[in-house]
C-alpha positions in Angstrom: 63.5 67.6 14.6 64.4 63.9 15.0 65.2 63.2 11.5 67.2 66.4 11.8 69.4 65.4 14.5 69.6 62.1 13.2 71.5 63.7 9.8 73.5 65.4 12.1 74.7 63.2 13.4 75.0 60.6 10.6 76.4 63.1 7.8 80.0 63.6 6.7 78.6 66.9 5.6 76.4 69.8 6.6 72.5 68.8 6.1 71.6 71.7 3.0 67.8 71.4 4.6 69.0 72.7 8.1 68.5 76.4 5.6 64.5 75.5 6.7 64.9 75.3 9.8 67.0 79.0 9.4 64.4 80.4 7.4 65.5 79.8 3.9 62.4 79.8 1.6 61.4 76.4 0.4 62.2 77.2 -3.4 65.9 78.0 -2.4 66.9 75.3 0.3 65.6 72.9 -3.1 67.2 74.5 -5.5 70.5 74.1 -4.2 70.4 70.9 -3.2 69.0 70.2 -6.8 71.5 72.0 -8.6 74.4 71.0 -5.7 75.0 74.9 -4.5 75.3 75.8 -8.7 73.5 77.5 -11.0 71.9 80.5 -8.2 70.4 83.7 -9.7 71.9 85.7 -6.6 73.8 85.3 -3.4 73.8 86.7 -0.2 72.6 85.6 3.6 71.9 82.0 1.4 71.7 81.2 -2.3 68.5 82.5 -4.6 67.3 80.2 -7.5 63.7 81.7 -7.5 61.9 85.1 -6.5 65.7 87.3 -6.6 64.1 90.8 -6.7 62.3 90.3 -3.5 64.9 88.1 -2.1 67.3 90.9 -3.0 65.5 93.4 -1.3 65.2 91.3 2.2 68.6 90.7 2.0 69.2 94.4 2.0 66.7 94.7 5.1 68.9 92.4 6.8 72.1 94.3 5.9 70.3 97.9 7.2 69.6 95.6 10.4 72.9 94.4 10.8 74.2 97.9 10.6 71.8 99.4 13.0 72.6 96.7 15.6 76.3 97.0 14.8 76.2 100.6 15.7 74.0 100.2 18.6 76.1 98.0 20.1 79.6 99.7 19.2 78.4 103.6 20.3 76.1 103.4 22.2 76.9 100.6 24.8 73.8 98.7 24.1 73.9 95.0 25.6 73.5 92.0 23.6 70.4 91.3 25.5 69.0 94.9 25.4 69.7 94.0 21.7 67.7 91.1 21.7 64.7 92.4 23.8 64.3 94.4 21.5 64.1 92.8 18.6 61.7 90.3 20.2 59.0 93.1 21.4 
């Protein structure tokens, strides 16, 4: 976390391994910074240089999510934090 803040801090630009820190999978987060954000098999919630069918398929899990939480929210009065307790039980 250290070194983190530390690029932060220090960078003119946005750190491309904060994507760990967010979850990115390993293979991604490197093969962006390898390729400098070119060259991706997929995008979505981040760009995909390895493993796109599965990656694909959470990506659409996290777009079902969205939408459930979206409409929960909008319809049915639901509270950010009744939201969020719920996600975390």
């Amino acid at each position: 976390m250290d070194t983190l803040k530390k690029r932060l801090a220090n960078c003119d630009r946005f750190p491309h391994e904060i994507g760990l820190f967010l979850g990115y999978p390993y293979c991604d987060v490197k093969g962006f910074i390898d390729n400098n954000g070119k060259n991706c098999r997929a995008c979505g919630f981040w760009k995909v240089y390895e493993n796109e069918t599965e990656t694909l398929k959470l990506f659409q899990k996290f777009i079902k999510c969205r939408e459930v939480y979206t409409r929960l929210f909008h319809y049915r009065q639901r509270s950010i934090q009744q939201l969020t307790v719920a996600a975390c039980e």
